[in-house]
N, CA, C and O atoms as CSV, one atom per row, in Angstrom:
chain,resi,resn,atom,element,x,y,z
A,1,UNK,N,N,-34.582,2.556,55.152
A,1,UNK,CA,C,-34.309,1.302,54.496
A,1,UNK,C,C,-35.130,1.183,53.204
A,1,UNK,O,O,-34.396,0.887,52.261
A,2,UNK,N,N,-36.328,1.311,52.887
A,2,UNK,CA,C,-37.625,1.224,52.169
A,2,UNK,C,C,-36.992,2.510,51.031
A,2,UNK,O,O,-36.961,2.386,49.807
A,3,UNK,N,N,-36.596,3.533,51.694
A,3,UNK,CA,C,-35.836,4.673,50.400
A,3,UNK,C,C,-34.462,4.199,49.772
A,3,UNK,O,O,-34.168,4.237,48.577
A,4,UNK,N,N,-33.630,3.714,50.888
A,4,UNK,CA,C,-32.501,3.289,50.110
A,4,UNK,C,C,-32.723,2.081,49.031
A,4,UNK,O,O,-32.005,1.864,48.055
A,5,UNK,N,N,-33.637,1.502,49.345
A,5,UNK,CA,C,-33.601,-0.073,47.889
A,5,UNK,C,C,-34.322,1.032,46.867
A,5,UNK,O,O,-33.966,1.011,45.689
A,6,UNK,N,N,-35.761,2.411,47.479
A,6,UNK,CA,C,-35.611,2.474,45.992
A,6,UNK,C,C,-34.892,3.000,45.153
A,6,UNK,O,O,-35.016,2.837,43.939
A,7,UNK,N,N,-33.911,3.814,45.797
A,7,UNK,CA,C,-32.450,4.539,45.143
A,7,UNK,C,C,-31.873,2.838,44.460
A,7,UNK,O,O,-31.486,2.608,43.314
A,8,UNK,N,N,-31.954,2.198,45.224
A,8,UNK,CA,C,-30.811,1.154,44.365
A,8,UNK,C,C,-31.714,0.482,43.199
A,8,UNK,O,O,-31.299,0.092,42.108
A,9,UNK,N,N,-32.740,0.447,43.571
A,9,UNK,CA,C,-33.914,0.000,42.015
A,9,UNK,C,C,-33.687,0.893,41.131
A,9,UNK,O,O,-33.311,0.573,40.003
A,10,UNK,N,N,-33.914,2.397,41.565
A,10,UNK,CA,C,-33.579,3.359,40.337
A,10,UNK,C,C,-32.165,3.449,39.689
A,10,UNK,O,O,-32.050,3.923,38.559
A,11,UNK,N,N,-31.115,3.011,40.372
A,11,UNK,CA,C,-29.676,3.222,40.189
A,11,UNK,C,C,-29.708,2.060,39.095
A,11,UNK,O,O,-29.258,2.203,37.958
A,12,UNK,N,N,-30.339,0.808,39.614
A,12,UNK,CA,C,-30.104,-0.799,38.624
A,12,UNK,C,C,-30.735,-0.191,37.249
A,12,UNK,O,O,-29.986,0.212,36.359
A,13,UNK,N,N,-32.154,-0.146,37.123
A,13,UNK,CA,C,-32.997,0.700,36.123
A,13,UNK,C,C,-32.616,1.342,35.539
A,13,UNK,O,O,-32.621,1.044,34.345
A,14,UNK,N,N,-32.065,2.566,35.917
A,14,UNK,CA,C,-31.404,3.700,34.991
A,14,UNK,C,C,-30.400,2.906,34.206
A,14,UNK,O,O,-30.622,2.770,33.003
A,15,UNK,N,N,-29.402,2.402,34.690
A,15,UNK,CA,C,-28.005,1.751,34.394
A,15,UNK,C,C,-28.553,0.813,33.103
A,15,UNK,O,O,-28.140,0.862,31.944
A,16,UNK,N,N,-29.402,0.115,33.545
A,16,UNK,CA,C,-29.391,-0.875,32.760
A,16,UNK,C,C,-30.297,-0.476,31.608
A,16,UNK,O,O,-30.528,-1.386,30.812
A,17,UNK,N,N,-30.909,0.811,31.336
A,17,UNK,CA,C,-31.339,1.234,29.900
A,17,UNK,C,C,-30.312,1.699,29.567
A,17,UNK,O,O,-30.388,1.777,28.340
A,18,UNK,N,N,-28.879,2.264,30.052
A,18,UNK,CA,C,-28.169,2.827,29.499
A,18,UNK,C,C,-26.800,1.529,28.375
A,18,UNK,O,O,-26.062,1.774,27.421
A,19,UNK,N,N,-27.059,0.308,29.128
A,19,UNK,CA,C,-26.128,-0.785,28.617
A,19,UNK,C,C,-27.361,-0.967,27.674
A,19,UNK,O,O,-26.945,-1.385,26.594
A,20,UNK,N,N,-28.449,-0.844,27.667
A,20,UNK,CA,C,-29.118,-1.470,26.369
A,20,UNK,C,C,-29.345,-0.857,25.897
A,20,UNK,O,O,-30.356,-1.235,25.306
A,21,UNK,N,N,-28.905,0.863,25.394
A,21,UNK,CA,C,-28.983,1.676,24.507
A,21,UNK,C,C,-27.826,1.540,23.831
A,21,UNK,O,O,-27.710,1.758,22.625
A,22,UNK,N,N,-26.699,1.081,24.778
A,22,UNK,CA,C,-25.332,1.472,24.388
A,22,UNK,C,C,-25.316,-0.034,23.201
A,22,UNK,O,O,-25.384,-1.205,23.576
A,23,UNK,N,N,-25.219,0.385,21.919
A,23,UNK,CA,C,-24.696,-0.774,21.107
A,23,UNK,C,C,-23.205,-0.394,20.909
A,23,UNK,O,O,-23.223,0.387,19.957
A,24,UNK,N,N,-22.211,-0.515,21.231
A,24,UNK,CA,C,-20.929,-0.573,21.095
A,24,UNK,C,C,-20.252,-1.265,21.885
A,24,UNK,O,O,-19.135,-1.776,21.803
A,25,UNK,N,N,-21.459,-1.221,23.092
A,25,UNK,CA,C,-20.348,-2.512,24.342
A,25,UNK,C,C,-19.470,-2.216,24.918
A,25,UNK,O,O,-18.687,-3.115,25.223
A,26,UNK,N,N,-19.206,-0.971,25.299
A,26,UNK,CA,C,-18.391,0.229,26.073
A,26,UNK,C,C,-19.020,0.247,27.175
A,26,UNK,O,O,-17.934,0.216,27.755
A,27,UNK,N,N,-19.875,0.271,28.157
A,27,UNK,CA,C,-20.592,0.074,29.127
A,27,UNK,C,C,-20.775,-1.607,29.641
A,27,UNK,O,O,-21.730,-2.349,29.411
A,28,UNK,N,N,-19.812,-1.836,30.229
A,28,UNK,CA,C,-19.853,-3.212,30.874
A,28,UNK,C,C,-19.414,-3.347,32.640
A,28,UNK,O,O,-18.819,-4.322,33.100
A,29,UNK,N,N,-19.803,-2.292,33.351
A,29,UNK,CA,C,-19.978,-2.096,34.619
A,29,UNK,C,C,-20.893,-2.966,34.980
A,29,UNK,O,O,-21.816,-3.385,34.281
A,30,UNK,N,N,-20.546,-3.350,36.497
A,30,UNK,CA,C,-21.839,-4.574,36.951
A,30,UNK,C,C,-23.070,-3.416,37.514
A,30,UNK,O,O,-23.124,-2.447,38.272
A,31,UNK,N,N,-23.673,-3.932,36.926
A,31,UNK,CA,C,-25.122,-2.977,37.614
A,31,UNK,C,C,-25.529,-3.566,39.225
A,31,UNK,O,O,-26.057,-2.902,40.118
A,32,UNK,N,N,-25.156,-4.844,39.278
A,32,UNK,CA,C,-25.676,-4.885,40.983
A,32,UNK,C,C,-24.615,-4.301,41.826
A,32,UNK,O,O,-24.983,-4.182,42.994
A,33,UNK,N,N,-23.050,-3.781,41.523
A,33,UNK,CA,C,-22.472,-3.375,42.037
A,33,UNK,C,C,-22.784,-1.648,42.767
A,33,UNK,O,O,-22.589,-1.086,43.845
A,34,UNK,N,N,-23.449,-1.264,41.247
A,34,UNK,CA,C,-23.477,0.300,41.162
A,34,UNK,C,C,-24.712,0.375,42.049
A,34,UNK,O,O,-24.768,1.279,42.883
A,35,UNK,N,N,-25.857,-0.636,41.920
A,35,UNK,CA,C,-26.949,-0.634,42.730
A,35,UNK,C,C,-26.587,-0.794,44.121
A,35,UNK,O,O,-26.816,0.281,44.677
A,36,UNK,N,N,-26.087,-1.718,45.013
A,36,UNK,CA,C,-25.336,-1.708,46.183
A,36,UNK,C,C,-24.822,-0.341,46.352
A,36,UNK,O,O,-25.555,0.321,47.087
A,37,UNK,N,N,-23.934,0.210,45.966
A,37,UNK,CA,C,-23.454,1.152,46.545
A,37,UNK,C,C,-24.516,2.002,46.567
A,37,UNK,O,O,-24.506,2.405,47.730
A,38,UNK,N,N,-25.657,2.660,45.869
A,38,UNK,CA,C,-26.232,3.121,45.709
A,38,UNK,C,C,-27.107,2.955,47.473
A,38,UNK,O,O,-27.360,3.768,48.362
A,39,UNK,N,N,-27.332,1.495,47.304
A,39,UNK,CA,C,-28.200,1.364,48.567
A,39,UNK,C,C,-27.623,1.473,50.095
A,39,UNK,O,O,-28.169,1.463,51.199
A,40,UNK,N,N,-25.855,1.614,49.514
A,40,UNK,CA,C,-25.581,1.506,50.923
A,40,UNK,C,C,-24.913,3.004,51.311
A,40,UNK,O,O,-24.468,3.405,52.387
A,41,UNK,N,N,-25.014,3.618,50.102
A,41,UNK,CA,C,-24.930,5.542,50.518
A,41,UNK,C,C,-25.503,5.939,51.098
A,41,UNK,O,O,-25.276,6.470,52.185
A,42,UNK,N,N,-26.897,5.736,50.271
A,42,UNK,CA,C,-28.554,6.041,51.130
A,42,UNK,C,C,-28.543,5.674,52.219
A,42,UNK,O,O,-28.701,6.544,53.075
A,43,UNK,N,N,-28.404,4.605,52.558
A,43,UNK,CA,C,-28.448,4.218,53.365
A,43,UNK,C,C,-28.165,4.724,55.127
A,43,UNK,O,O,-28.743,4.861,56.205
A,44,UNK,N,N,-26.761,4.868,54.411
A,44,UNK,CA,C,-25.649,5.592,55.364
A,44,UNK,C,C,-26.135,7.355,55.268
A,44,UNK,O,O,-26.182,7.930,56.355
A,45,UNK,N,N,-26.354,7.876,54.474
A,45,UNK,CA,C,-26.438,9.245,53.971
A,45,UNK,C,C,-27.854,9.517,54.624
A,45,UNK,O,O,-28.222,10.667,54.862
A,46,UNK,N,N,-28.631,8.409,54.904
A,46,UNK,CA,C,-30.071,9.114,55.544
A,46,UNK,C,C,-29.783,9.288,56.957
A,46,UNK,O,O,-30.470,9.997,57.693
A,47,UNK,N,N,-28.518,8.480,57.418
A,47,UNK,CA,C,-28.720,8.228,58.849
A,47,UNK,C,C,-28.386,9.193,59.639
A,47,UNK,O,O,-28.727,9.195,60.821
A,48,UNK,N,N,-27.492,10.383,58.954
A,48,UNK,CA,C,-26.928,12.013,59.175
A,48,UNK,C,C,-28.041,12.802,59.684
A,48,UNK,O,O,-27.842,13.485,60.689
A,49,UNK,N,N,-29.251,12.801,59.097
A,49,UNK,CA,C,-30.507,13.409,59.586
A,49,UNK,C,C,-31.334,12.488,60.478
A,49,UNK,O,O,-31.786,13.057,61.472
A,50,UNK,N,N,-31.599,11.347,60.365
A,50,UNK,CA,C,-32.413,10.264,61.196
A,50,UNK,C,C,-31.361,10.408,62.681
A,50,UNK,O,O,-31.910,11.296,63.332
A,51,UNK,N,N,-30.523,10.081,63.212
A,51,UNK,CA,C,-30.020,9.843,64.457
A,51,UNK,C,C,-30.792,11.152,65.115
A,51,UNK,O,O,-31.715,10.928,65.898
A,52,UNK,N,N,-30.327,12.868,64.724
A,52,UNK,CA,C,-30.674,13.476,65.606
A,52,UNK,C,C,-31.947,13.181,65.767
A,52,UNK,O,O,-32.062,12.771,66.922
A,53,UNK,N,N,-33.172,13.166,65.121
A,53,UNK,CA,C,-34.524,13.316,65.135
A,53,UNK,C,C,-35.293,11.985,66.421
A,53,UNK,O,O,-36.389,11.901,66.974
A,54,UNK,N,N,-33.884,11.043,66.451
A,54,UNK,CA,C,-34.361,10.122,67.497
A,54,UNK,C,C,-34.002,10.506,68.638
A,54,UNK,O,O,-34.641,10.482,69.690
A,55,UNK,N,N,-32.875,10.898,68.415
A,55,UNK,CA,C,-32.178,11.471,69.824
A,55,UNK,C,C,-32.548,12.867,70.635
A,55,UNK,O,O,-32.454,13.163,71.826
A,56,UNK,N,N,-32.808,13.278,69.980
A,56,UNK,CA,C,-33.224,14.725,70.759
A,56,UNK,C,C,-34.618,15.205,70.266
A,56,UNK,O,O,-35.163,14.839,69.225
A,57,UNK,N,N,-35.117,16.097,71.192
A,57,UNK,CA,C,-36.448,16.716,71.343
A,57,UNK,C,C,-36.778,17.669,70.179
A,57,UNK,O,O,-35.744,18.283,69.916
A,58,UNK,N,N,-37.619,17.987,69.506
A,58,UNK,CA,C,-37.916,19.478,68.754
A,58,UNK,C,C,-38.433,20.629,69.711
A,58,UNK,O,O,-38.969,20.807,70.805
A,59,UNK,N,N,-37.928,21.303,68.600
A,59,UNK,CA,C,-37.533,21.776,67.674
A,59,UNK,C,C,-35.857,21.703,67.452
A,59,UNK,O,O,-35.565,22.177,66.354
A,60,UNK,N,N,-34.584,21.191,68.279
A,60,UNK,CA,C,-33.359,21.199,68.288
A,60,UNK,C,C,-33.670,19.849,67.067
A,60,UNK,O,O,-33.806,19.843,65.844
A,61,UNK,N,N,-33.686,19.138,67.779
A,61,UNK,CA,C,-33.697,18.201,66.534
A,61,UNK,C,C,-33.552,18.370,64.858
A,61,UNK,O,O,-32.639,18.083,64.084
A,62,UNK,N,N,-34.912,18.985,64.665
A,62,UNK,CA,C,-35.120,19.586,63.333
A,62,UNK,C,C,-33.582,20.121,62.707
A,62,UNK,O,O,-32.933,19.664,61.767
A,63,UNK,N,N,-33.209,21.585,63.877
A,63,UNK,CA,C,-31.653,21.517,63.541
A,63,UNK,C,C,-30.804,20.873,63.031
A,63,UNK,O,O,-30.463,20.563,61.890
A,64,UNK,N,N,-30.378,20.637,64.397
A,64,UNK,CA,C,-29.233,19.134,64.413
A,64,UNK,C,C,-29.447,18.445,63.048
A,64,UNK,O,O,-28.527,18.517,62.234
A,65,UNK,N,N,-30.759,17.680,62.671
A,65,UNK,CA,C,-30.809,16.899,61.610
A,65,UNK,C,C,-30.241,17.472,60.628
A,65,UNK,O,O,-29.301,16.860,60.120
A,66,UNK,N,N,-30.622,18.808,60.058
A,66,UNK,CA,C,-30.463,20.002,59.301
A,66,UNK,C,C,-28.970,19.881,58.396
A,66,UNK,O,O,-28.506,19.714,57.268
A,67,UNK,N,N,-28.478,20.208,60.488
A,67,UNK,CA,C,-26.933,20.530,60.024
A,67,UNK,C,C,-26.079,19.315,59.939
A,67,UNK,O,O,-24.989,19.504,59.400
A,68,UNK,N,N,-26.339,18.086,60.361
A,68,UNK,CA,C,-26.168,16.718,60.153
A,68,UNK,C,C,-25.847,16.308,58.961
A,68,UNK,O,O,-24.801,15.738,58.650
A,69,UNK,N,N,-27.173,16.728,57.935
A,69,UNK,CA,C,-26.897,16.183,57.010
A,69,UNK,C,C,-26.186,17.093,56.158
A,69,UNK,O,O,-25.635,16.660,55.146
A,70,UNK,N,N,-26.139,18.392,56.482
A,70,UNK,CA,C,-25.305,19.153,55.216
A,70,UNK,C,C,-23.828,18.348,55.454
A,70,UNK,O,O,-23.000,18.111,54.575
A,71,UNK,N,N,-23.746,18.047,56.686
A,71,UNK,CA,C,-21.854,17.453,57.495
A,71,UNK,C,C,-21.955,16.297,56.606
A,71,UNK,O,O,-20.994,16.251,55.839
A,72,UNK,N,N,-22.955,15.170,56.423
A,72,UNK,CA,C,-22.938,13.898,56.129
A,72,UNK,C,C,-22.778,14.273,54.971
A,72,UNK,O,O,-21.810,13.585,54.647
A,73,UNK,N,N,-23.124,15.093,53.788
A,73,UNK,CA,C,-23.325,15.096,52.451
A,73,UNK,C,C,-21.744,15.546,51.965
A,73,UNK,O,O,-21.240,15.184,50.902
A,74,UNK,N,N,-21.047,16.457,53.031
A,74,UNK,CA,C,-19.650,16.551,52.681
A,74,UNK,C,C,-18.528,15.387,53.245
A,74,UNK,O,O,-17.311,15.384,53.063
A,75,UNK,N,N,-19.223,14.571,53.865
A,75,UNK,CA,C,-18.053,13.752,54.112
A,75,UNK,C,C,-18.213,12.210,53.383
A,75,UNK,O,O,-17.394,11.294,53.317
A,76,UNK,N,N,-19.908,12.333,52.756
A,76,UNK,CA,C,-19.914,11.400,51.991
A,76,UNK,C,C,-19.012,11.656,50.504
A,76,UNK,O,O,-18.278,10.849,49.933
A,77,UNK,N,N,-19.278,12.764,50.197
A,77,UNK,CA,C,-18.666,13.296,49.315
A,77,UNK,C,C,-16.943,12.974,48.944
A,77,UNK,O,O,-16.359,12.521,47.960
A,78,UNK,N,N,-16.571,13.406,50.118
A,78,UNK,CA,C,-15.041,13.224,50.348
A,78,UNK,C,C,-14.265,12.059,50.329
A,78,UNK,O,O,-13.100,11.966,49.941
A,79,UNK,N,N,-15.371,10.713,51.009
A,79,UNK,CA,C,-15.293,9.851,51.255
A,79,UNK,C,C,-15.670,9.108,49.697
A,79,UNK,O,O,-15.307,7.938,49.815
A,80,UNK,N,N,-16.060,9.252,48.752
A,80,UNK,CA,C,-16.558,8.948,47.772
A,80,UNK,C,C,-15.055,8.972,46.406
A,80,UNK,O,O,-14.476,8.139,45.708
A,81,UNK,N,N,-14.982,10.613,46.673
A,81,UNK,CA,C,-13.846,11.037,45.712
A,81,UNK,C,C,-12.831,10.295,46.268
A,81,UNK,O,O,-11.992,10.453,45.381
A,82,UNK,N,N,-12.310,9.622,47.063
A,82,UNK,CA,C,-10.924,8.741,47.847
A,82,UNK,C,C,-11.014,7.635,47.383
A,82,UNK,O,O,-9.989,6.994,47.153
A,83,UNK,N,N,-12.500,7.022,47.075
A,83,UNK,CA,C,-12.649,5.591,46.393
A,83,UNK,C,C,-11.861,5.600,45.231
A,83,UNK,O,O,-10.820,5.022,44.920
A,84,UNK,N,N,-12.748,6.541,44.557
A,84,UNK,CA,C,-12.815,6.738,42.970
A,84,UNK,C,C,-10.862,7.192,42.271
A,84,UNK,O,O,-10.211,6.896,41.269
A,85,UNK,N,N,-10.590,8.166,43.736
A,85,UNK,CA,C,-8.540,8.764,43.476
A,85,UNK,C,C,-9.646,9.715,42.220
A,85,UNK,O,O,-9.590,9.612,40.995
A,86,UNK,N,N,-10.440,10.465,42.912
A,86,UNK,CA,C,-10.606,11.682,42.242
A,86,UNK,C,C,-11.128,13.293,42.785
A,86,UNK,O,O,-12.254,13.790,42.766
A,87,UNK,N,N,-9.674,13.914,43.313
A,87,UNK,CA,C,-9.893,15.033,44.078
A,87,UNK,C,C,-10.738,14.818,45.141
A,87,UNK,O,O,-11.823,15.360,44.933
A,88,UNK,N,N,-10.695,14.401,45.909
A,88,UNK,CA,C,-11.221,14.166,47.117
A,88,UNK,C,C,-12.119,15.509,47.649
A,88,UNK,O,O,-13.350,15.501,47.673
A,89,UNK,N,N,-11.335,16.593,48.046
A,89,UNK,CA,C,-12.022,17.377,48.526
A,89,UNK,C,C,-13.324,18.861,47.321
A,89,UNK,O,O,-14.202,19.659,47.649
A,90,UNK,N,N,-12.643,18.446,45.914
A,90,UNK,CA,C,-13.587,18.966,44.510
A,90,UNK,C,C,-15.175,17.904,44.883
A,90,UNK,O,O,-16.279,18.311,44.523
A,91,UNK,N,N,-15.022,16.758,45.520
A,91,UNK,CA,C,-16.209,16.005,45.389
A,91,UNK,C,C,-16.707,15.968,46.254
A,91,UNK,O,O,-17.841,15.510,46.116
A,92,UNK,N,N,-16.325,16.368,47.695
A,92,UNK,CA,C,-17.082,16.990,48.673
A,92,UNK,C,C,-17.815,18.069,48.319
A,92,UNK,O,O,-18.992,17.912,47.995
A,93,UNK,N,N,-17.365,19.026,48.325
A,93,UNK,CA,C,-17.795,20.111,47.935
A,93,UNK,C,C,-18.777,20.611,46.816
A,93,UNK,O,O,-19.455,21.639,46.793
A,94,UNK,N,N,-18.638,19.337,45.654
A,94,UNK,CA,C,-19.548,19.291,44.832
A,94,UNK,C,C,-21.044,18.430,44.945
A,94,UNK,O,O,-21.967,18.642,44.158
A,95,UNK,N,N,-21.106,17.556,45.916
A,95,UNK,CA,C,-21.745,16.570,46.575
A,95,UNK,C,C,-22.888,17.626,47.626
A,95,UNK,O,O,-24.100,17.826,47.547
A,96,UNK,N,N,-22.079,18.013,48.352
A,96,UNK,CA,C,-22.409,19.544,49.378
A,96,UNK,C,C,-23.380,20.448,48.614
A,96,UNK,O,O,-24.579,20.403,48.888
A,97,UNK,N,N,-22.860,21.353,47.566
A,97,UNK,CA,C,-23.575,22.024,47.147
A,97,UNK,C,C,-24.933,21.299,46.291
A,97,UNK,O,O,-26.015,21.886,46.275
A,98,UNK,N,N,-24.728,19.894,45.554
A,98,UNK,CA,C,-26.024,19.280,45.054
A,98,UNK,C,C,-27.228,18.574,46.093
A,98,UNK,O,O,-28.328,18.106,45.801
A,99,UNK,N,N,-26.616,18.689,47.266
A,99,UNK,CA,C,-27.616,18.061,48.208
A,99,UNK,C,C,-27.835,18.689,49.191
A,99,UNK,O,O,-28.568,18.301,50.100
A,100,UNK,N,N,-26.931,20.295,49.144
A,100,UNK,CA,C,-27.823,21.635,49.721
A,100,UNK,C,C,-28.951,22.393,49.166
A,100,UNK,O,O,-29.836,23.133,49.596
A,101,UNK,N,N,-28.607,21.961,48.157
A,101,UNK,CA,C,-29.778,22.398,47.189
A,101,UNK,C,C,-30.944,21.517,47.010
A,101,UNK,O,O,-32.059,21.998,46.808
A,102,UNK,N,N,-30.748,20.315,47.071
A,102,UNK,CA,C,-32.028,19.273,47.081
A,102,UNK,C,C,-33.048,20.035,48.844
A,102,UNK,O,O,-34.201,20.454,48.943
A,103,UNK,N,N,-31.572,19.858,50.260
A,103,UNK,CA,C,-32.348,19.776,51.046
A,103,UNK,C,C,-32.939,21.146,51.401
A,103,UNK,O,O,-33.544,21.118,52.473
A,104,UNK,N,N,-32.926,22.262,50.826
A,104,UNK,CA,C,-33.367,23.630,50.593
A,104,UNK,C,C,-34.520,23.743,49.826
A,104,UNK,O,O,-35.423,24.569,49.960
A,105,UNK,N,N,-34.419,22.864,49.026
A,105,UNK,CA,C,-35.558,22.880,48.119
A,105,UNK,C,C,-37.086,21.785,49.242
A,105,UNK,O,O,-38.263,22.013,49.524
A,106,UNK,N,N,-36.311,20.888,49.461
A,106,UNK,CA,C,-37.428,20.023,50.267
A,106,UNK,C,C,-38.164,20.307,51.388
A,106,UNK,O,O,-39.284,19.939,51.743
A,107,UNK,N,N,-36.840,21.466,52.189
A,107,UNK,CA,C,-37.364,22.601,53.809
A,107,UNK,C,C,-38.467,23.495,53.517
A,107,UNK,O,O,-39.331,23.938,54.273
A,108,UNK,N,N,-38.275,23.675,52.284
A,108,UNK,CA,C,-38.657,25.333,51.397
A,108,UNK,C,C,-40.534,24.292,51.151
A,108,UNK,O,O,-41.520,25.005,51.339
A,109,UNK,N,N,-40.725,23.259,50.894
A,109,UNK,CA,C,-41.710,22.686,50.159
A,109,UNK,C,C,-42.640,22.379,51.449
A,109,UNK,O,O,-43.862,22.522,51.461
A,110,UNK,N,N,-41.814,21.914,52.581
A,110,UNK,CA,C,-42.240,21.354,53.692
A,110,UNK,C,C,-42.723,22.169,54.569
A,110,UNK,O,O,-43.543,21.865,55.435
A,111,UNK,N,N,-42.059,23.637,54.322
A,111,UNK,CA,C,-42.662,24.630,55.446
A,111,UNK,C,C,-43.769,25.303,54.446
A,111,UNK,O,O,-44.729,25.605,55.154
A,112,UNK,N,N,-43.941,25.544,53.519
A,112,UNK,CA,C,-45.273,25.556,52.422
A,112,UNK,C,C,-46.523,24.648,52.640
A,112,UNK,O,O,-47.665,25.023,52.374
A,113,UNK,N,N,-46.287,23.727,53.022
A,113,UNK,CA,C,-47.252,22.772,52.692
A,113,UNK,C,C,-47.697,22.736,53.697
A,113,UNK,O,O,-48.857,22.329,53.774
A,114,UNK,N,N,-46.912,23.185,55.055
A,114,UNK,CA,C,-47.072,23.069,56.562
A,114,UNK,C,C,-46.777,21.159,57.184
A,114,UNK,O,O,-47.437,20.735,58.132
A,115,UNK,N,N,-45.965,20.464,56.624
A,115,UNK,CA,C,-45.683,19.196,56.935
A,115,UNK,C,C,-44.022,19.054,57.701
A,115,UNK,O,O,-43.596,17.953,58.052
């Protein structure tokens, strides 16, 4: 919960230097809209890894979470491109590979650090 508002603080933030850079007035999206969704991806998108880690014992857990969320990151994905009526399954797949790579990078940091 505490990560998803700050995804949606950073989503409002970002957005809104970009309408006050923009002098042409071509950028008139609602920023609490883009922020909401923002908070309610996260939201939803953390919960792919959080369920197993409550539900089951480690080291399976760890798994499960693992492979959870690579599943959650393609069906958020999919589920995303259907909003938008843009290739549905190009935005899975592109969603997939940017947040296999985040969570590869974060496994890779975590078993380094020993945490």
């Amino acid at each position: 919960m505490v990560e998803a508002s700050s995804m949606a603080a950073g989503q409002y933030s970002s957005e809104k230097a970009v309408h006050q850079m923009d002098k042409t007035g071509k950028h008139t999206d609602n920023l609490y809209v883009g922020a909401l969704i923002m908070f309610v991806a996260y939201l939803f998108g953390g919960a792919f890894s959080i369920i197993p880690t409550i539900l089951f014992d480690q080291p399976l857990a760890r798994t499960l979470a693992i492979v959870s969320a690579f599943v959650g990151l393609f069906i958020i994905g999919y589920v995303k491109g259907q909003i938008v009526e843009h290739k549905p399954f190009r935005s899975a797949v592109e969603l997939f590979i940017i947040g296999s790579i985040a969570t590869v990078v974060g496994i890779t940091v975590g078993y380094f650090l020993k945490v």
